[in-house]
C-alpha positions as CSV (number, residue, x, y, z in Angstrom):
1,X,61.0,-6.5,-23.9
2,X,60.1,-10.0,-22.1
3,X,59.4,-12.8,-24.7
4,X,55.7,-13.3,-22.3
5,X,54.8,-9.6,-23.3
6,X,53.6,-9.4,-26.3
7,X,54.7,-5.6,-28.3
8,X,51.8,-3.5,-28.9
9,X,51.3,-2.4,-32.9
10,X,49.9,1.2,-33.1
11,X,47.1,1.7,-35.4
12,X,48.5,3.0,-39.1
13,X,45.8,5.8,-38.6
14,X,46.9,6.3,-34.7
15,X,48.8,9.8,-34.1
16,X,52.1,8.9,-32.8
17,X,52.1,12.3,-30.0
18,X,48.4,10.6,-28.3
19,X,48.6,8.7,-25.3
20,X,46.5,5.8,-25.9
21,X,46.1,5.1,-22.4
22,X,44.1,8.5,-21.8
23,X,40.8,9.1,-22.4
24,X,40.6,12.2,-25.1
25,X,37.1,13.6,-23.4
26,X,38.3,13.5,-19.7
27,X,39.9,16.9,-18.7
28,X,43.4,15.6,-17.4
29,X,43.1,18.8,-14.7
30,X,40.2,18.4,-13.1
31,X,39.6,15.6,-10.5
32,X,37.2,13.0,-11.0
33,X,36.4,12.5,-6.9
34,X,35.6,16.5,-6.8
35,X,31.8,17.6,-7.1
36,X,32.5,20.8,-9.7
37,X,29.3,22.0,-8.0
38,X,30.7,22.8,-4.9
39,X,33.1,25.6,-4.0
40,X,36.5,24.5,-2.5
41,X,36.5,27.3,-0.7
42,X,33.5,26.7,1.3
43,X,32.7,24.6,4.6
44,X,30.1,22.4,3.1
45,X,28.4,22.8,6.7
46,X,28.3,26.6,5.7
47,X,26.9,26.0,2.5
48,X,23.5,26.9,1.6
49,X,20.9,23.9,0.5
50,X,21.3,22.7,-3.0
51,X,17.5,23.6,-5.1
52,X,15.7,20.6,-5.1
53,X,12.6,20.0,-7.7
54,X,10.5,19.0,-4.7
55,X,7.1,18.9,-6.9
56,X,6.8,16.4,-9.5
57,X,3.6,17.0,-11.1
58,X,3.4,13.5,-13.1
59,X,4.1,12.0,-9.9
60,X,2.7,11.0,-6.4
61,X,3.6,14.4,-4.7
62,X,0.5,16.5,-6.8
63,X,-2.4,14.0,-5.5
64,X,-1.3,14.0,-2.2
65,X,-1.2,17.8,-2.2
66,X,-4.7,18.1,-3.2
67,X,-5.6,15.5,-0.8
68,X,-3.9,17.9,2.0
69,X,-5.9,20.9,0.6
70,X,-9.2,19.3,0.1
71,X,-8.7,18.2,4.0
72,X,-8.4,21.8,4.4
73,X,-11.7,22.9,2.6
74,X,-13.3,20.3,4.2
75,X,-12.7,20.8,7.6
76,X,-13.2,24.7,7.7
77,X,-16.6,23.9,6.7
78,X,-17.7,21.6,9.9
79,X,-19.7,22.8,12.7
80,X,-20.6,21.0,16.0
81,X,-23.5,18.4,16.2
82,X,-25.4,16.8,13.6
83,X,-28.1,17.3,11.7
84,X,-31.6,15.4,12.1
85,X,-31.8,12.4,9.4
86,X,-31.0,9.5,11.7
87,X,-29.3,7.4,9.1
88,X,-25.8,8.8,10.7
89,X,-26.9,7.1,14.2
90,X,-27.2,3.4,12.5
91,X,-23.8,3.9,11.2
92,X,-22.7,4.4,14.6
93,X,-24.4,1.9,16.2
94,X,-22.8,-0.5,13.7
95,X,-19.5,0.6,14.1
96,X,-19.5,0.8,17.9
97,X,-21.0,-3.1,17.2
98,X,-17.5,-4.1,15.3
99,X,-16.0,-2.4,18.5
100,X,-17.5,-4.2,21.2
101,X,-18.0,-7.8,18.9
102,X,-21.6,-7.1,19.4
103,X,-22.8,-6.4,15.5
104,X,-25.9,-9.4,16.5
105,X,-27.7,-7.2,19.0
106,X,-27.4,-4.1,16.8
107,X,-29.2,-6.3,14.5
108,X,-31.9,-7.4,15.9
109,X,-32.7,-3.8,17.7
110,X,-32.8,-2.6,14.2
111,X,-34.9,-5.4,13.1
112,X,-37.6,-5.0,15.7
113,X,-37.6,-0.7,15.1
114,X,-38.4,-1.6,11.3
115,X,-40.6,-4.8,11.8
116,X,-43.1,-2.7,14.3
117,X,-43.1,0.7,13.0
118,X,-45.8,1.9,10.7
119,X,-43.5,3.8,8.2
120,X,-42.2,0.3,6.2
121,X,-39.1,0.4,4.3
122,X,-37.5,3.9,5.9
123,X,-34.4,1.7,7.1
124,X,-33.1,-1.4,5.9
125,X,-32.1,-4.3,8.8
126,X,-28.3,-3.5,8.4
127,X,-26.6,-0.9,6.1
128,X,-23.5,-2.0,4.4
129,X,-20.7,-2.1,6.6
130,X,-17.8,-0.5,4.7
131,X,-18.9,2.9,6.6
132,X,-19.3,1.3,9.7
133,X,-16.2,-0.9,9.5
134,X,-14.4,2.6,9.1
135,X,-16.1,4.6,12.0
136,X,-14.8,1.3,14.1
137,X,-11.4,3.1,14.1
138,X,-12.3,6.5,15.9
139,X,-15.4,4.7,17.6
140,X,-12.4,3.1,19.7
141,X,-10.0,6.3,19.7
142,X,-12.6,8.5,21.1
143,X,-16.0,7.3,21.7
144,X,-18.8,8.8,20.3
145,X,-17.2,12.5,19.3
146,X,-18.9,13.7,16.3
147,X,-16.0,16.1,15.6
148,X,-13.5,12.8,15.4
149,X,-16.4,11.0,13.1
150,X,-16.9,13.6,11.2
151,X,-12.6,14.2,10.8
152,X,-13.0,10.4,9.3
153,X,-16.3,12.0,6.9
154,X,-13.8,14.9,5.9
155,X,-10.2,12.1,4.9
156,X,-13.1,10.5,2.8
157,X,-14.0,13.6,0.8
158,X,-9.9,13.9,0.9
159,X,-9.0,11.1,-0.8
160,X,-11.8,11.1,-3.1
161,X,-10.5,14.3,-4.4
162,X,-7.2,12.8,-4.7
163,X,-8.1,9.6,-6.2
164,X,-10.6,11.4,-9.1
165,X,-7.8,13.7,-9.8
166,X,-5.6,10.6,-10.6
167,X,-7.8,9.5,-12.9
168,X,-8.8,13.2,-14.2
169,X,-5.2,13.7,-15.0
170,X,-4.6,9.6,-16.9
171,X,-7.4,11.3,-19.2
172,X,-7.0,15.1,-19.8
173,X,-3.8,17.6,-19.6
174,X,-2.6,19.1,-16.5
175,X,-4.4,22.0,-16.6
176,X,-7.4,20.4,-17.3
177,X,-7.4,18.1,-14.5
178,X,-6.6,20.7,-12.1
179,X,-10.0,22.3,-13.4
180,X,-11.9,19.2,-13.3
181,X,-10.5,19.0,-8.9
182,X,-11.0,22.2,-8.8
183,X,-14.7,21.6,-9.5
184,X,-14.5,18.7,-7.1
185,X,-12.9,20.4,-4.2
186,X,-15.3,23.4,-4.1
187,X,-18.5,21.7,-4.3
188,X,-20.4,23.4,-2.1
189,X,-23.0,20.2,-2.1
190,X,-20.1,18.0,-1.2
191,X,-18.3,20.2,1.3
192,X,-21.2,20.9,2.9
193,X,-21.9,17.3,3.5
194,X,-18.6,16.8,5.1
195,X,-21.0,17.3,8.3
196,X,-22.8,14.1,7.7
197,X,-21.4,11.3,9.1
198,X,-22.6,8.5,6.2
199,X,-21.8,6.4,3.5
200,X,-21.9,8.9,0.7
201,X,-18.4,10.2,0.8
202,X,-16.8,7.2,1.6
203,X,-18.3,6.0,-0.9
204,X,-17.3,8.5,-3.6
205,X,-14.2,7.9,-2.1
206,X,-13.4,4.6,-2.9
207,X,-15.5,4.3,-6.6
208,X,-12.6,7.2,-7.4
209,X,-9.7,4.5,-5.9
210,X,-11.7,2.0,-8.2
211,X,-11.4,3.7,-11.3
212,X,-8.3,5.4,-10.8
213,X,-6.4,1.9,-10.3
214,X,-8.1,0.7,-12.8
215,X,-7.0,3.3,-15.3
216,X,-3.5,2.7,-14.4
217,X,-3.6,-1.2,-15.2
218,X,-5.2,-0.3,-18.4
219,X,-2.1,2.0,-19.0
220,X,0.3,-0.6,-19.2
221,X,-2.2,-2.8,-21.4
222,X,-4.7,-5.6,-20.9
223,X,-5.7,-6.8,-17.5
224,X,-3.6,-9.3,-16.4
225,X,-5.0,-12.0,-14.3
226,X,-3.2,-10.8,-11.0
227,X,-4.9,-7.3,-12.1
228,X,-8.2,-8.8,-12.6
229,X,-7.9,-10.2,-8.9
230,X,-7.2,-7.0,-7.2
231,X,-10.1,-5.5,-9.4
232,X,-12.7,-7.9,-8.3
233,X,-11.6,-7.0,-4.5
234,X,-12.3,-3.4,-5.1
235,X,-15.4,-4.5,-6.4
236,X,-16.7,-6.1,-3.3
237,X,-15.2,-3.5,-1.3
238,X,-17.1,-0.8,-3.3
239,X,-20.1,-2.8,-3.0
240,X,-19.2,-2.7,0.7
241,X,-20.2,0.7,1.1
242,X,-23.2,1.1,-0.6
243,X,-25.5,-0.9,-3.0
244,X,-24.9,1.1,-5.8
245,X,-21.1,-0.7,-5.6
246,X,-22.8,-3.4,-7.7
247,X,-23.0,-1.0,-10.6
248,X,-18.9,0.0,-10.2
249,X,-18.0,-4.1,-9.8
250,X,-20.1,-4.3,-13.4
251,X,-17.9,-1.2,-14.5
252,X,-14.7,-2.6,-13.9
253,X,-15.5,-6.1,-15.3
254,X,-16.2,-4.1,-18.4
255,X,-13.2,-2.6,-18.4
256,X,-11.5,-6.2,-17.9
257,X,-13.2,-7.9,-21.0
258,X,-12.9,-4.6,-23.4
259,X,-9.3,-3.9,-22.5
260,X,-8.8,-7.3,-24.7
261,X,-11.8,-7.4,-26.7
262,X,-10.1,-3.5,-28.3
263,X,-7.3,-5.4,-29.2
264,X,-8.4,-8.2,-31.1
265,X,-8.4,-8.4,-35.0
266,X,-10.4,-10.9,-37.4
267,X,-8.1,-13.8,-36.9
268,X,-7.8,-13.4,-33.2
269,X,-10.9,-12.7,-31.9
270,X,-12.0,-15.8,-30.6
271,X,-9.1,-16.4,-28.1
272,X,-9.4,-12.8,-27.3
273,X,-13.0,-13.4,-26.2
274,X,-12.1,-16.9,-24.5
275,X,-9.3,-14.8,-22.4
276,X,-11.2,-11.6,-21.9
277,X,-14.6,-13.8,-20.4
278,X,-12.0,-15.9,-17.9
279,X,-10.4,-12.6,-16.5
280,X,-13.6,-11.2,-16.4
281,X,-14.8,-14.3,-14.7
282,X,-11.8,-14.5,-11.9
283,X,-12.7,-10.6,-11.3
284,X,-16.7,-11.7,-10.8
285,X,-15.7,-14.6,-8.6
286,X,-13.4,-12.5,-6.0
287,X,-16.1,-9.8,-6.0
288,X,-18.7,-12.4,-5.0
289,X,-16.0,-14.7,-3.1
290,X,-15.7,-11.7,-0.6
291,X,-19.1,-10.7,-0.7
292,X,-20.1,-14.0,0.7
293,X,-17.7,-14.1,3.0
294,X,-18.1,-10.6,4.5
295,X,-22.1,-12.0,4.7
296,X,-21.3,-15.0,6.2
297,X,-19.8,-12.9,9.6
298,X,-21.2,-8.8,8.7
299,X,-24.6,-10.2,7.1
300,X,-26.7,-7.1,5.6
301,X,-29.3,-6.9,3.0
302,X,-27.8,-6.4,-0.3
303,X,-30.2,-5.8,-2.9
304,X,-33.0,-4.1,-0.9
305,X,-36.2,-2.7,-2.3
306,X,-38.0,0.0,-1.0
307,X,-41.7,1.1,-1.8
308,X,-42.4,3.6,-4.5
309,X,-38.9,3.0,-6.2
310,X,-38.8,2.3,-10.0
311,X,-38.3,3.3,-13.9
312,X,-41.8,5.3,-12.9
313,X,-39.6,7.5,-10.9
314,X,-38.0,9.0,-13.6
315,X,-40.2,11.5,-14.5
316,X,-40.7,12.8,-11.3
317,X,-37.0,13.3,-10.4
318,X,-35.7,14.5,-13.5
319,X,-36.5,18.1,-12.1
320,X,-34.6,17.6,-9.0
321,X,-31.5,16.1,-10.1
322,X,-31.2,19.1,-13.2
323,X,-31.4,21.4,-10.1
324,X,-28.9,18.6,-8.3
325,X,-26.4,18.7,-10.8
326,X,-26.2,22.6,-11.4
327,X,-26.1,23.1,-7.5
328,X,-23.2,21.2,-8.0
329,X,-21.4,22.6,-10.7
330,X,-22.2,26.2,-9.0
331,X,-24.7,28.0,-11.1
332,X,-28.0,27.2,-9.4
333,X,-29.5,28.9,-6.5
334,X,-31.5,26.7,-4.1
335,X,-33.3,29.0,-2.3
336,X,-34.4,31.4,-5.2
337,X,-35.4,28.1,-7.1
338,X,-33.2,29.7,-10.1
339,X,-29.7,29.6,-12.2
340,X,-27.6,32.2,-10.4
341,X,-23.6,32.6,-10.4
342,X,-21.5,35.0,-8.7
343,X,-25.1,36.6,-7.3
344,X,-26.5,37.9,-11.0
345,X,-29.1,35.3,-12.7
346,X,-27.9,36.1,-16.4
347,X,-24.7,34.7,-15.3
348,X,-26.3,31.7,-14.0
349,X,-27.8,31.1,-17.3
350,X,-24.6,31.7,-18.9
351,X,-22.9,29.2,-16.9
352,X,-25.9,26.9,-17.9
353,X,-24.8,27.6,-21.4
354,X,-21.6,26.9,-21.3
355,X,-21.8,23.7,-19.0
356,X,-24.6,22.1,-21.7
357,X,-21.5,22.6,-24.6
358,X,-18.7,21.6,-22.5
359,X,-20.5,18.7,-21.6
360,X,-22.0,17.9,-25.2
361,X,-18.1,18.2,-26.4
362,X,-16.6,16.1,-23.9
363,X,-19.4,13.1,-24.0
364,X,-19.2,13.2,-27.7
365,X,-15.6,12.7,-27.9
366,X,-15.6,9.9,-24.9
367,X,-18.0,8.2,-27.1
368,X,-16.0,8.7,-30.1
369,X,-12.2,7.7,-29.1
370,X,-12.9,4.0,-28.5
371,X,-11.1,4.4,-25.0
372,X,-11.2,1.7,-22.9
373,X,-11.5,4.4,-19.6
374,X,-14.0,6.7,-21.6
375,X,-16.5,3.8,-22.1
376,X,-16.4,2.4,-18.2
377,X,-16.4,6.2,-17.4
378,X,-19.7,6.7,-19.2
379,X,-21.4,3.2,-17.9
380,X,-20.3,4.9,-14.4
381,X,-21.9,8.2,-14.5
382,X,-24.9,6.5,-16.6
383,X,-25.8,3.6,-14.3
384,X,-25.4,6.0,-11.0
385,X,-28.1,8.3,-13.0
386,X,-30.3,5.5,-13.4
387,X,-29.8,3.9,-9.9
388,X,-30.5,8.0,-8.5
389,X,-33.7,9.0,-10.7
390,X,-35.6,5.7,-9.8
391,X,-35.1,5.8,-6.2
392,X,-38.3,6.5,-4.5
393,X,-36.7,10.2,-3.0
394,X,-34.2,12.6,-4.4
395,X,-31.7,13.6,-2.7
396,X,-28.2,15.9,-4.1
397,X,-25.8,13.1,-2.6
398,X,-27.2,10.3,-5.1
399,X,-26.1,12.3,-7.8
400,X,-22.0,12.5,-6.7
401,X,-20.8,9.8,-8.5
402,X,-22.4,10.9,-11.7
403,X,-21.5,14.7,-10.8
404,X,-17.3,13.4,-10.4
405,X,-17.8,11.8,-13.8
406,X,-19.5,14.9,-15.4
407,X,-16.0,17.1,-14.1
408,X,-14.4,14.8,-16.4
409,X,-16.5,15.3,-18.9
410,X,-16.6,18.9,-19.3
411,X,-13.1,19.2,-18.5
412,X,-12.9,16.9,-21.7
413,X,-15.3,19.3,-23.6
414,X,-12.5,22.4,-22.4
415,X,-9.9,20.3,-24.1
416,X,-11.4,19.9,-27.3
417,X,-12.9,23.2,-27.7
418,X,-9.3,24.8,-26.6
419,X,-7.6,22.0,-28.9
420,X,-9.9,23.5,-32.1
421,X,-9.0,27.1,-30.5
422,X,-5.3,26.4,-31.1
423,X,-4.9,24.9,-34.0
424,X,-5.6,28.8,-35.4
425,X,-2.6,29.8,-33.9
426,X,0.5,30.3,-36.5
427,X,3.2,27.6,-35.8
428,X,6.7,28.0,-34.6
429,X,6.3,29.1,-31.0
430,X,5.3,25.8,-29.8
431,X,5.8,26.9,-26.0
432,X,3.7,29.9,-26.0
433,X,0.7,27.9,-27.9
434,X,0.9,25.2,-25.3
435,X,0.7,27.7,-22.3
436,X,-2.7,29.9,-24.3
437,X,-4.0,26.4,-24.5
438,X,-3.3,25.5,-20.9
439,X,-4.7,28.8,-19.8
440,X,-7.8,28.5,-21.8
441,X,-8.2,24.9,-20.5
442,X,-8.0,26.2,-17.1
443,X,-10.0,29.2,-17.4
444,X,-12.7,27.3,-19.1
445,X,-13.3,24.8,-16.2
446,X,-12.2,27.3,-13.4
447,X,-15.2,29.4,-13.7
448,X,-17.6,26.6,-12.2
449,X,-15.8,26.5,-8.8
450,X,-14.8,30.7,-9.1
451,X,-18.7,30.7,-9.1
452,X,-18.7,29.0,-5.1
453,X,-15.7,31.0,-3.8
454,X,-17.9,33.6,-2.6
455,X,-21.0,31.0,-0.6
456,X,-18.0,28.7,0.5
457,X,-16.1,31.7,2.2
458,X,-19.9,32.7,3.6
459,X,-20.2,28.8,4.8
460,X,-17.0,28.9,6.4
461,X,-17.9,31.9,8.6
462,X,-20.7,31.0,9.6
463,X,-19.0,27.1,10.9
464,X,-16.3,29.0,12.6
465,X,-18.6,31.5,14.5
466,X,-20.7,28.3,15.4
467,X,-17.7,26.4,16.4
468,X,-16.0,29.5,18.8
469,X,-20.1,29.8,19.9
470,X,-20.1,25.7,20.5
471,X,-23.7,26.3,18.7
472,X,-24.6,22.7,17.4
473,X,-26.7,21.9,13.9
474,X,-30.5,21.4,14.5
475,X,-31.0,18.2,15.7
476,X,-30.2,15.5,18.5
477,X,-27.1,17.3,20.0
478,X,-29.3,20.5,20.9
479,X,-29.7,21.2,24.4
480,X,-33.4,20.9,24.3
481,X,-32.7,17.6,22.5
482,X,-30.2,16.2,25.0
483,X,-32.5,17.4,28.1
484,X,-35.3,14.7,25.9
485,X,-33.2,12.1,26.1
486,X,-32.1,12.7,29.5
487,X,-36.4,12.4,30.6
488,X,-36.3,9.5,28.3
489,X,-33.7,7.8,30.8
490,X,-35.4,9.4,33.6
491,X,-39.0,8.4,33.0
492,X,-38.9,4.8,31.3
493,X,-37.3,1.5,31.6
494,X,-34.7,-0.5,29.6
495,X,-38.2,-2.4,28.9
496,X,-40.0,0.3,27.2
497,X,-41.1,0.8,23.7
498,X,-40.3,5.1,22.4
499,X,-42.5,6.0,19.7
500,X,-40.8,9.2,18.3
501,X,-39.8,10.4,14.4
502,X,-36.1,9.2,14.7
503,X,-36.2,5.6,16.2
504,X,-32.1,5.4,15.1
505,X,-31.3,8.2,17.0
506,X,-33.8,7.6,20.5
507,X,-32.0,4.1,20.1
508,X,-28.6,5.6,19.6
509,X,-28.7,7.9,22.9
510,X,-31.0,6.2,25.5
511,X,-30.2,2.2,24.5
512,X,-34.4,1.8,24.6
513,X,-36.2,-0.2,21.8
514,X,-37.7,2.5,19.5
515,X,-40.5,2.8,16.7
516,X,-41.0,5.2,14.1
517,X,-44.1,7.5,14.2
518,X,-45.9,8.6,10.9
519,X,-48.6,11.0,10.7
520,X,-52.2,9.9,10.8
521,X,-51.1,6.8,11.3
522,X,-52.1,4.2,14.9
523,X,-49.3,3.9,17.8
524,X,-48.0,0.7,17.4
525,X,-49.5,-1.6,20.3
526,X,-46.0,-2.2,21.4
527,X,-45.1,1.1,22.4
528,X,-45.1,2.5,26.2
529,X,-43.8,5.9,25.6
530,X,-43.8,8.5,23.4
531,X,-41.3,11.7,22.6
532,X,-42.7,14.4,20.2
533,X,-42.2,18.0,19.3
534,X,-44.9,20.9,19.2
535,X,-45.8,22.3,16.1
536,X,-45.0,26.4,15.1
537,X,-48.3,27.0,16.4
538,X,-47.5,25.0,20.2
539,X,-49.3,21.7,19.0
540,X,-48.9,18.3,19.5
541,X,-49.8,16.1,16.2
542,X,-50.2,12.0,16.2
543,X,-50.6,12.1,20.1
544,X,-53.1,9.0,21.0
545,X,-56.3,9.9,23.1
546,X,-55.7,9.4,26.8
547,X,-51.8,9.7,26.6
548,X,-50.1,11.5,29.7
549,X,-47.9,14.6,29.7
550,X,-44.5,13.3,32.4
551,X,-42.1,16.1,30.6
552,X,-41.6,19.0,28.5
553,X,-39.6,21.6,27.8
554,X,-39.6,24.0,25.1
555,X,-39.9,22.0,22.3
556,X,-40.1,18.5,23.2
557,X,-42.7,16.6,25.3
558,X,-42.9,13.0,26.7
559,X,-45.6,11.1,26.7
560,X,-47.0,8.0,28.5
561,X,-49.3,6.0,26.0
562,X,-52.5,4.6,27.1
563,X,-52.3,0.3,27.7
564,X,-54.4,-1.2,25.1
C-alpha cells in the first residue's frame, strides 16, 4: 500500500463477508437504467398506454369540467331571437360603441330617449360597461348575431358555475359541493336566461371569481398587501358590471380587515387593527383608483336612483322573491302560483320543508364557526337581498347572487345534518362511513335539481324544435317586427323622432332618435312618428287625435303624428 493512501479500519461491529462498497437495499441483479414496468419483451411502440389518473378532483381539472358541462346545459336551452325588454339593445349599442370608438354618440342618443320621454327613470344614461366591454369581442367577430351574443351570455353562466363550485368545494366536502353545482347548473331561472343578452350573468359570473379568489388567499392566511391589490381590482371590475358590485367591493374589504382582525389576541390587537385598516385601505383605493379611471374615458352613472325604490319596498316584494327563490331551488310552480316538485304539490311542500331546515342548519353554523369566508358569504347573500327587495320591480334575476350563496348554504345544512347522521354509526369501518356520509350529502342536496330534470328536458325540446323551425322568441326579431322597422326606414328620416314602447330597440334597428310611450300619458312634442301594436281586441291605445295611418301589418302600425 502507497504511503499517500491511507488503510481503511473496518468497523469492530462490521461483518468481515459485506462489501462495504454495496449498497445492502439495491438488488445487485436488477438494472437500475431498466423501467421494471415495462416488459423486455415488448416493442414499446406496441405497447398499450400506461393508466393515467387524468381527473384530479382537488385540482383544476374538476372546475373546468363543470364549466364544459354547464356550457352544455346552457346552450341546449337557447332559441333564436330575443325577447322584448329592450335593456339587451343598450348593451349592444354600447358595445358596438367600444367597437367603432364611438361610446359619445351612444350617449347622447340615450340621453335625449330618457330626457324626452314621459316614463322618467326606465333607463339610466349609460349602463355599466363591463357587459358591454365583453359583447365588444363578438360585436367585432360577427356583427350583430344574437346566437354569437348569446354564446358570450351562455361562457358567463359557464364560468360562473365553475367559479361558485371553487368556492363551494374551499367550504364543504366533495360531495357536497357537487350538490350545491348541481343546484346551480339546473336552475331552470338561470338557464332559461341564458337567452338574455345582459348583465345578470356576467355578473354572477365574476361576483363567483371574486369570492372564489378570495377564499383562496384566505387559505394561505391573512391578506397580504399584493393580495389586497388584486382584491380591490376585482372590486372595481365587479362594480363594472352592475351597481350592486359596490356591495361585493364592501364584501371583500371585509374579508381583508377580518382575515387579521381573527387573529389578533389581547396584546396584539392594536397593530392587528393598524395593519388590517391599511390593507383594507390599499384594497378601497384600487377599487376607486380604477373606478375613476374607467369614468374618466367609459363615464356612466354609478349610483343611480330610480322612482319608487326604497326600505318601503320591502314589504311589497317579499312575496315575490319567496316565489323567486323557490323557482329557483325547483319546488315552486309559476304558473299554478303554487309549491310543486316532480308535478305533485305535496312534494312541493316537502321540498319547502326540507329547504327551510337545510337552510336554518347551514346559516346557523356559518354564523357559528367564526370563518372568515362564512361571514363575507353571509354579508353577500344579505346585502344582494336588500339591494333586490327595495328596488322599485321584482324581478327572479336580482335574486341570483343571493340564490348561489343559499346553494352554499343548504349544502352546509346537508353536511351538518349528515355529520350528526354519522356520528351513530359504530366505528372501525372508517371507509364505508365516509362513503354513507358522502351519499347522504349528495342525496340531500341532489333532490333540488332532480326536481328540474324533467321542465329542463321539456325546455330543451321545445328550443331545439324552435331552432330546426328558425321560430324566433316574441319580440324585435319577429317577422312582423322586422317588416316595422323596415316601414320605419321606409317612411321617416334620419331626422325623425319614433314614439313607440321600446325606444332602445327602434334606436337599435333603424339608427332614429326614439322616445318611450306610456299609457294615458301626452306624445312628447318632439316626436314625428309613431310605431304601436293593436290590442287582442284590434285596437290602437295612446294614439294622438289626428295622427295618420302610413303602414300596418298584422300587428304593428305606423303612425304620422299631428305638428303641434
Amino acid at each position: 500500500m502507497s504511503e499517500l493512501e491511507p488503510e481503511t479500519i473496518p468497523a469492530p461491529d462490521a461483518d468481515p463477508d459485506v462489501d462495504p462498497d454495496v449498497d445492502p437495499d439495491v438488488d445487485p441483479d436488477v438494472d437500475p437504467d431498466v423501467d421494471p414496468d415495462v416488459d423486455p419483451a415488448v416493442d414499446p411502440a406496441d405497447a398499450p398506454p400506461r393508466r393515467r389518473r387524468w381527473l384530479r378532483l382537488d385540482g383544476v381539472e374538476l372546475p373546468i369540467l363543470i364549466i364544459w358541462i354547464s356550457f352544455a346545459v346552457a346552450l341546449s336551452a337557447l332559441q333564436p331571437g330575443h325577447f322584448w325588454g329592450d335593456d339587451f339593445a343598450l348593451y349592444i349599442r354600447q358595445g358596438e360603441g367600444l367597437v367603432h370608438f364611438d361610446t359619445a354618440r351612444v350617449i347622447r342618443d340615450i340621453h335625449y330617449t330618457v330626457e324626452w320621454s314621459r316614463a322618467k327613470g326606465f333607463s339610466p344614461d349609460v349602463y355599466p360597461w363591463g357587459t358591454s366591454i365583453l359583447l365588444a369581442i363578438p360585436l367585432a367577430l360577427f356583427g350583430r348575431d344574437i346566437m354569437a351574443l348569446k354564446f358570450t351570455m351562455a361562457a358567463a353562466f359557464a364560468i360562473g358555475a365553475g367559479a361558485w363550485f371553487s368556492l363551494a368545494r374551499r367550504r364543504l366536502p366533495l360531495a357536497a359541493a357537487l350538490g350545491s353545482t348541481a343546484c346551480f347548473t339546473l336552475s331552470l331561472p338561470m338557464v332559461r336566461w341564458v337567452d338574455v343578452v345582459g348583465s345578470d350573468l356576467p355578473y354572477l359570473a365574476i361576483t363567483g371569481l371574486c369570492l372564489a379568489t378570495l377564499a383562496r388567499w384566505l387559505s394561505r392566511g391573512p391578506i397580504t398587501t399584493r393580495q389586497a391589490i388584486g382584491l380591490g381590482a376585482l372590486g372595481a371590475a365587479a362594480f363594472s358590471f352592475r351597481n350592486e358590485g359596490l356591495g361585493i367591493t364592501a364584501a371583500l374589504l371585509l374579508g381583508i380587515g377580518a382575515s387579521h382582525l381573527f387573529t389578533a389576541t389581547r396584546t396584539t390587537w392594536r397593530p392587528v387593527l393598524r395593519l388590517a385598516s391599511i390593507r383594507a385601505a390599499i384594497a378601497g383605493g384600487v377599487a376607486i383608483g380604477i373606478t375613476f379611471v374607467l369614468q374618466l374615458f367609459l363615464p356612466y352613472d354609478m349610483l343611480p336612483s330610480y322612482k319608487g325604490s326604497g326600505p318601503g319596498r320591502i314589504t311589497a316584494n317579499w312575496s315575490a322573491y319567496v316565489r323567486a327563490v323557490t323557482d329557483q331551488f325547483g319546488f315552486y310552480n309559476g304558473s299554478k302560483r303554487r309549491f310543486e316538485a316532480f308535478g305533485h304539490p305535496a312534494l312541493g311542500t316537502t321540498l319547502l320543508c326540507v329547504f327551510l331546515i337545510l337552510l336554518a342548519f347551514g346559516v346557523a353554523r356559518m354564523v357559528l364557526r367564526h370563518d372568515v369566508m362564512d361571514i363575507v358569504l353571509l354579508f353577500t347573500g344579505l346585502i344582494h337581498a336588500y339591494t333586490a327587495l327595495t328596488f322599485f320591480v321584482p324581478s327572479n334575476r336580482y335574486a341570483y347572487v343571493t340564490v348561489a350563496v343559499m346553494f352554499i348554504a343548504v349544502a352546509q345544512g346537508a353536511t351538518v345534518l349528515v355529520s350528526g347522521i354519522t356520528r351513530w354509526f359504530r366505528s372501525g369501518d372508517g371507509g364505508r362511513k365516509r362513503k354513507v356520509a358522502a351519499a347522504l350529502m349528495f342525496g340531500l342536496i341532489a333532490v333540488f335539481p332532480a326536481a328540474q330534470i324533467s321542465p329542463y328536458r321539456k325546455l330543451v325540446v321545445y328550443a331545439a324544435a324552435a331552432r330546426d323551425a328558425d321560430r324566433p322568441l316574441p319580440g324585435p326579431y319577429e317577422d312582423q317586427s322586422i317588416e316595422m322597422y323596415a316601414a320605419v326606414l321606409r317612411y321617416t328620416t334620419a331626422d325623425d323622432v319614433i314614439l313607440c314602447l321600446k325606444p332602445r330597440a327602434m334606436t337599435l334597428f333603424t339608427n332614429r332618435s326614439s322616445v318611450k310611450i306610456i299609457g294615458g300619458a301626452a306624445a312628447p312634442e318632439v316626436a314625428t312618428y309613431m310605431a304601436v301594436q293593436e290590442t287582442s281586441s284590434g285596437k290602437l291605445n295612446d294614439v294622438p287625435h289626428g295622427s295618420t295611418d302610413l303602414w300596418s301589418n298584422s300587428i304593428w302600425h305606423l303612425l304620422r303624428l299631428p305638428k303641434g
